[in-house]
Each structure stands twice: as C-alpha cells, then as structure tokens.
Backbone bond lengths (Angstrom), bond angles and torsions (degrees), N, CA, C in turn:
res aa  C-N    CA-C-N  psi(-1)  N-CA   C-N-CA  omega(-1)  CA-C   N-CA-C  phi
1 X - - - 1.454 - - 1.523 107.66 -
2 X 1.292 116.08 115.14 1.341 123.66 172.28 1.733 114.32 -95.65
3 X 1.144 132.87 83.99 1.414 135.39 -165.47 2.083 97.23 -87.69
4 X 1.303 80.04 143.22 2.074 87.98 -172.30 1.855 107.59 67.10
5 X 1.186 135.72 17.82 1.331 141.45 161.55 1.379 110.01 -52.18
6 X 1.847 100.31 102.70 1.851 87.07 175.39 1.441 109.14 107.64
7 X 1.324 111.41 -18.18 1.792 120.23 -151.12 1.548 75.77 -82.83
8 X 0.879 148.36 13.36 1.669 109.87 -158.16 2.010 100.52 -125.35
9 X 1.009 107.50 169.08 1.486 110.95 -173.17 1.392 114.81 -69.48
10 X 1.576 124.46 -29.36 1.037 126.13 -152.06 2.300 86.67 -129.46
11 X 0.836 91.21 86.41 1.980 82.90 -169.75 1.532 101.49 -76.31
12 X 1.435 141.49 -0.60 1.504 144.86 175.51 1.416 97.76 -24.14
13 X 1.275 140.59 160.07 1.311 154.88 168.92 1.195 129.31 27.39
14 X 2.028 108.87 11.63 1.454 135.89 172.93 1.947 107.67 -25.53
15 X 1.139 104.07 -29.18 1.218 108.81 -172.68 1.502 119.18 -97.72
16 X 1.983 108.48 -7.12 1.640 94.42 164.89 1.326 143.34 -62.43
17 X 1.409 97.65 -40.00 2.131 106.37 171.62 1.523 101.23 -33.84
18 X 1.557 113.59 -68.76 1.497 113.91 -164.64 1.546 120.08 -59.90
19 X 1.418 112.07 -33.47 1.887 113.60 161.16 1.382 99.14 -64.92
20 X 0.798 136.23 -16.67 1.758 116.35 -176.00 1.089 110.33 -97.07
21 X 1.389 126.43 -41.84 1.000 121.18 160.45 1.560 132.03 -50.07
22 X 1.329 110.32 -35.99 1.596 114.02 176.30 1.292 109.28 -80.69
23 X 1.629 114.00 -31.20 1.794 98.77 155.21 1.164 127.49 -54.12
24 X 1.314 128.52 -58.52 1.437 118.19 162.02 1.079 146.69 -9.38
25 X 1.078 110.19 -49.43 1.296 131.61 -153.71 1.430 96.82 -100.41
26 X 1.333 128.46 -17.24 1.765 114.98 -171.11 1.777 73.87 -112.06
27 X 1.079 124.55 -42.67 1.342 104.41 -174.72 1.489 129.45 -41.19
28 X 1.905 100.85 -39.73 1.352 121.13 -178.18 1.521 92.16 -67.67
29 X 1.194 139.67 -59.23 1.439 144.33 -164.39 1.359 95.88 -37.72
30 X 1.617 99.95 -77.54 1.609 109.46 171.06 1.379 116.29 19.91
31 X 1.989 66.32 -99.12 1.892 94.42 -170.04 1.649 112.86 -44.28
32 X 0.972 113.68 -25.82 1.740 116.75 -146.94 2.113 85.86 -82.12
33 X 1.252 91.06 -62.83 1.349 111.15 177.62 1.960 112.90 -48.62
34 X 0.965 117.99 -10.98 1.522 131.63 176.79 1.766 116.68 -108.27
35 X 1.460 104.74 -5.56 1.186 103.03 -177.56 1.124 114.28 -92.94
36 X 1.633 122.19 -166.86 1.603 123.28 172.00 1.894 103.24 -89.02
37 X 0.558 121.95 -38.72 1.853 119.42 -179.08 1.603 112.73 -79.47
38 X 1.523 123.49 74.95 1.227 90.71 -169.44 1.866 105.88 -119.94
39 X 1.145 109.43 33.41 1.670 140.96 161.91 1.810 97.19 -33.83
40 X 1.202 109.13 -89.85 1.283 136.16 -158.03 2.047 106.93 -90.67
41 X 1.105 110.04 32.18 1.522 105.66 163.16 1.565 112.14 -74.50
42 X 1.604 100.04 140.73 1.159 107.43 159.51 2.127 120.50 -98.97
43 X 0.598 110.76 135.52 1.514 137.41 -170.67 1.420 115.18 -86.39
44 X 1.472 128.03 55.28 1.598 134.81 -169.90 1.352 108.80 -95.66
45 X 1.495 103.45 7.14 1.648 75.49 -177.53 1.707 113.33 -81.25
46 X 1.459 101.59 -171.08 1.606 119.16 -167.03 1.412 100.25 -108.55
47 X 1.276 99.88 119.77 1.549 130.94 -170.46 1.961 110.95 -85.62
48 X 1.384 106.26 -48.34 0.949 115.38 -172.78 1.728 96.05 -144.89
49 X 1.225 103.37 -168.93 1.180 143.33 -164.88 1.585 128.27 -163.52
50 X 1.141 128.62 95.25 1.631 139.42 177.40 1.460 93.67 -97.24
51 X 1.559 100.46 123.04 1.574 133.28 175.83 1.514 134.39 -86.99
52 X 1.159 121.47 53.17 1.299 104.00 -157.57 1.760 121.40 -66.58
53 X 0.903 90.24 120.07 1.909 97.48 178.60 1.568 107.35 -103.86
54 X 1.742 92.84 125.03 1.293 99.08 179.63 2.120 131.73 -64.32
55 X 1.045 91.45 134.43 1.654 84.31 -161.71 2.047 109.96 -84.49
56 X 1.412 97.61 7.64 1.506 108.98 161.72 1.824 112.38 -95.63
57 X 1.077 83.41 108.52 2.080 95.57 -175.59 1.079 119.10 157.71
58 X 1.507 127.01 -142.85 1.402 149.85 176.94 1.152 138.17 -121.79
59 X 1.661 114.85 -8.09 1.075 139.58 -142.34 1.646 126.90 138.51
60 X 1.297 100.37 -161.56 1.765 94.64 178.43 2.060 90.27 -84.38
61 X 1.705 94.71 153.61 1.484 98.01 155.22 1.431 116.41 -78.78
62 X 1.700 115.50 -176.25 1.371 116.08 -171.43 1.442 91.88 -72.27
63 X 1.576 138.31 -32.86 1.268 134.28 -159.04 1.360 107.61 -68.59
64 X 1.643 129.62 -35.29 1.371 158.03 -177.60 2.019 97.22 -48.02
65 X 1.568 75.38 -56.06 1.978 85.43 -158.36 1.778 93.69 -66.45
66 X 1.213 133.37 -33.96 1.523 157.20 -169.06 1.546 93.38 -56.11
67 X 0.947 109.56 -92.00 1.431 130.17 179.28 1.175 116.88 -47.72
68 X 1.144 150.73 -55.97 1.265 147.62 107.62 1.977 125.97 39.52
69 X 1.609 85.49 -81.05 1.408 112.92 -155.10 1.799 75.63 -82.76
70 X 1.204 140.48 -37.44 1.793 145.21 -156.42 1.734 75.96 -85.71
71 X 1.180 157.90 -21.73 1.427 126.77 -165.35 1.323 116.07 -161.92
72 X 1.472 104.83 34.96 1.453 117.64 153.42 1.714 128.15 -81.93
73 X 0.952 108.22 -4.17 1.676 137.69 -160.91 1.615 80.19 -103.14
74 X 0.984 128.51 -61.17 1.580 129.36 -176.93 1.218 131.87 -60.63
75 X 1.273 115.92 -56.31 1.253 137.53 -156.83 1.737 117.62 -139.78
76 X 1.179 116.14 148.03 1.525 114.13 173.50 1.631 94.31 -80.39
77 X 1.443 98.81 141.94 1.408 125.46 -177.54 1.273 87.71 -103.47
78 X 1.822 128.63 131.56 1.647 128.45 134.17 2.181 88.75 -112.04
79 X 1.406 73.95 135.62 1.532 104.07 165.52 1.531 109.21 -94.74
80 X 1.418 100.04 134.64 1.223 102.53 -176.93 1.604 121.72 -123.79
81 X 1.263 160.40 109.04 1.020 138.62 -163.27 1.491 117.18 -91.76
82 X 1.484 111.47 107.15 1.569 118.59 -156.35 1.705 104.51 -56.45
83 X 1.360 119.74 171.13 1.102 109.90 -171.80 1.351 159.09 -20.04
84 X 1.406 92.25 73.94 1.552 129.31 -162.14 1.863 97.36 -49.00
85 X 1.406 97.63 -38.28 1.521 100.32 -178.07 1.192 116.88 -41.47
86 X 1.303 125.08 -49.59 1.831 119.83 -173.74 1.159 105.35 -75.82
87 X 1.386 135.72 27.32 1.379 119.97 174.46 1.545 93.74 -122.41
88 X 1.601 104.88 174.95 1.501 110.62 177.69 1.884 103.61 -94.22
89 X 1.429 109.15 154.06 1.724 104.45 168.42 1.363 111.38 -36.46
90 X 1.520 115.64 -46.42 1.646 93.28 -171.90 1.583 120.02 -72.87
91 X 1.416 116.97 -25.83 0.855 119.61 -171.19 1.738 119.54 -83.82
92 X 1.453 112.28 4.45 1.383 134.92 -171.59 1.312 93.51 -104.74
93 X 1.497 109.77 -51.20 1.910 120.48 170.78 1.690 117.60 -33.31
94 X 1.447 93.42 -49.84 1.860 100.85 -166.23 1.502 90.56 -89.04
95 X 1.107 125.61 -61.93 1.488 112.33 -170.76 1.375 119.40 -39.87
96 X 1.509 111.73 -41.76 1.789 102.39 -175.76 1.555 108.42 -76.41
97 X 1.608 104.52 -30.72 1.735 96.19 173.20 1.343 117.94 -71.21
98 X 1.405 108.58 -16.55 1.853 99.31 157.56 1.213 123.66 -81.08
99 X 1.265 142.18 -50.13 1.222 140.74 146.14 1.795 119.21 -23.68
100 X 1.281 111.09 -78.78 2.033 100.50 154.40 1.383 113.63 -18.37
101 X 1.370 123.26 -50.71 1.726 117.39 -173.30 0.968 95.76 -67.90
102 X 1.112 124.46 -91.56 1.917 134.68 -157.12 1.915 101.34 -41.69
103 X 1.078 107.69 -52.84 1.548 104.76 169.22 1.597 120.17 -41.17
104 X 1.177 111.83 -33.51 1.716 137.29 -179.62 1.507 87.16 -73.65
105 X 1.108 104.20 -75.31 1.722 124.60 -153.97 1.914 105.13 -47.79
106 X 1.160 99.69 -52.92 2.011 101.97 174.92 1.623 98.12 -84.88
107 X 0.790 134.43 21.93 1.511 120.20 -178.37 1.329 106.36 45.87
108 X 0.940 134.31 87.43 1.255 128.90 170.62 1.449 99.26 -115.55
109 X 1.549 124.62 150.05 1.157 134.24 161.64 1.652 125.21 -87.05
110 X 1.158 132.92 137.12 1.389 125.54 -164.73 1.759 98.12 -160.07
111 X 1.397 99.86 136.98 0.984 116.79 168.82 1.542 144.22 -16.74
112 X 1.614 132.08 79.15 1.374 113.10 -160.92 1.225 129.47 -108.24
113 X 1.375 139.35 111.12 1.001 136.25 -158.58 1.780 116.50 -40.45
114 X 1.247 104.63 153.84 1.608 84.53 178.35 1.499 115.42 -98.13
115 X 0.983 132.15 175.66 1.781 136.33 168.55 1.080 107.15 -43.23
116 X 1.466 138.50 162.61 1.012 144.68 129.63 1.122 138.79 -81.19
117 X 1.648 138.67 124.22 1.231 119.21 -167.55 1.943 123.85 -45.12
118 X 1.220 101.81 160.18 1.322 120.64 172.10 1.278 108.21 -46.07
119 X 1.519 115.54 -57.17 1.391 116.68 -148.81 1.858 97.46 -91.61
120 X 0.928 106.99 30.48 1.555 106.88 -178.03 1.745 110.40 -98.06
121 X 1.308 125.23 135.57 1.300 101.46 -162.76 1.717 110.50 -80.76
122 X 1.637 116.01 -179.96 1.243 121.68 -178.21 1.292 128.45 -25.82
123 X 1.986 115.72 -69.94 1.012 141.55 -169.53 1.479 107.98 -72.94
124 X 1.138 137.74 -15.47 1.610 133.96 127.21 1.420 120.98 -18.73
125 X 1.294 93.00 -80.01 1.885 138.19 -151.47 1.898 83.01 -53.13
126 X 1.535 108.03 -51.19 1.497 99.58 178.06 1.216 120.65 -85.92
127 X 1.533 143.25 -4.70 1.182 145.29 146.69 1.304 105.04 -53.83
128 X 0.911 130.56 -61.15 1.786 130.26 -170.31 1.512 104.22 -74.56
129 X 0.887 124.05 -20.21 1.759 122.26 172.48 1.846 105.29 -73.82
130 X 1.330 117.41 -38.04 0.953 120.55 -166.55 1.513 104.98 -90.96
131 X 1.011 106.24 -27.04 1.791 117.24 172.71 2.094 101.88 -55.64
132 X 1.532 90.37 -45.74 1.497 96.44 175.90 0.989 139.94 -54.06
C-alpha cells in the first residue's frame, strides 16, 4: 500500500521508494539464502504488484506508464481499474480496451493468467476465459 502516491507536485521518480524496496527484499532473500543458517528465513519479497488505475481520464497517466515501465522487470504487474463500480459496462468496456492499448503501446509487461488445463471441464474453461 502506497498511501499519498503521486500526491506530490513534482511526481519525477514517484516510483523509486517502491524499486528499492523490491530490491531489498530479494536482496535480503539473497543474502539469507547464501548463508550457513538457512532453516528459519523469512521470505518478504514482492511477488506481485496490484495497480490501481484511476478510472477518471483517458487512459493511464504519464505517471501510470512511469511506474509501470520502472517495475515490470521486477515484479508481476495486475492492473486494476479502481472503482470500476461507478461506471457503466460500457464504459468499463472502453476504458480497459484503452488501457490494453497503451499497455501494448509502451511495452509494458503485465501479468498473464495462465491456461487452464485441458482436462478441466467447459463451464470453467469459460469462467477463466472471461476472467482473461
């Protein structure tokens, strides 16, 4: 949870605390994992990342694509479109297919669900498609 993210006048490198922090944390693994005691490690690093993108706009801001593009190399990105609720389906429709573009458009890497097995039946197969 990043609380005040963005708040600030000047947002330039808004996104270093959180790379440093996710360095850390595999660094600490690292080390822990390279030592002689390695019984009792704790395991903090950052697995993922949930994105919330604001659903007042056009798309992602430049800060969105910033932050983003600084910690995809790190971490699985899920994008999220923050309270999707006050909008109507269509208007939840176009926003994520704009967001999908620009996500396309900077190369950004993001989170992809994986397949589901074969042997899983139908009414799955379309829950998880639609999850997609």
């Amino acid at each position: 949870d990043t609380p005040g993210f963005g708040d600030a006048v000047n947002n330039t490198e808004c996104w270093k605390p959180v790379a440093d922090y996710i360095d850390q944390q595999f660094e600490q693994y690292f080390r822990d994992e390279s030592g002689l005691n390695r019984k009792n490690i704790q395991d903090n690093r950052v697995h993922c990342c949930i994105y919330f993108i604001s659903p007042f706009g056009h798309g992602l801001r430049p800060m969105d694509v910033e932050f983003m593009r600084a910690l995809h190399q790190r971490v699985n990105i899920v994008p999220v479109l923050a309270k999707a609720d006050a909008l109507t389906p269509a208007e939840v429709e176009r926003m994520k297919n704009k967001i999908r573009e620009e996500i396309d458009h900077y190369g950004i890497r993001i989170y992809q669900f994986p397949e589901c097995d074969s042997d899983e039946d139908e009414e799955f197969k379309l829950q998880d498609q639609a999850l997609k």
